[in-house]
N, C-alpha and C positions, 0 to 999 in steps of 0.2 A: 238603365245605366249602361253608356257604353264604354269597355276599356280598350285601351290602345294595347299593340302589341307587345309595347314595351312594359305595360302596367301587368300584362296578362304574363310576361317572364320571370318578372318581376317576384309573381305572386308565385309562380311555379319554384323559384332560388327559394323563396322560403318553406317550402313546403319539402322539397330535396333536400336541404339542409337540417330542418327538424324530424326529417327522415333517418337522414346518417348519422344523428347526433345517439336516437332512438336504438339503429343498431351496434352504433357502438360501447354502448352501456353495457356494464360487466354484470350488473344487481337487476334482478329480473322485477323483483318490486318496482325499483327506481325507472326500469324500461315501462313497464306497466303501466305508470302514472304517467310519464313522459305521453305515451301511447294516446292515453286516454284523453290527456290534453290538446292533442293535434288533433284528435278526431273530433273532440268536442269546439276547437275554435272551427275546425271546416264547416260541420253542421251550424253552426249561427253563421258563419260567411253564408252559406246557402237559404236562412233563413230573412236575411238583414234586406 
């Protein structure tokens, strides 16, 4: 599968933004799980 530059920006905005969302969480649980989530949809993006 190949992506365009603009898919591969694309992918990068959301990844940036569930980043900042992540550091801006005040409740380290709630950071935690957030965390855990992004890293777990990367890993299946990587696996798919």
């Amino acid at each position: 599968m190949v992506q365009t530059d603009s898919q591969f920006k694309a992918f990068i905005r959301f990844v940036l933004d569930a980043l900042r969302d992540i550091a801006a969480e005040k409740d380290e649980k709630i950071r935690t799980a957030k965390m855990e989530k992004v890293l777990d949809n990367l890993q299946k993006t990587l696996e798919d």
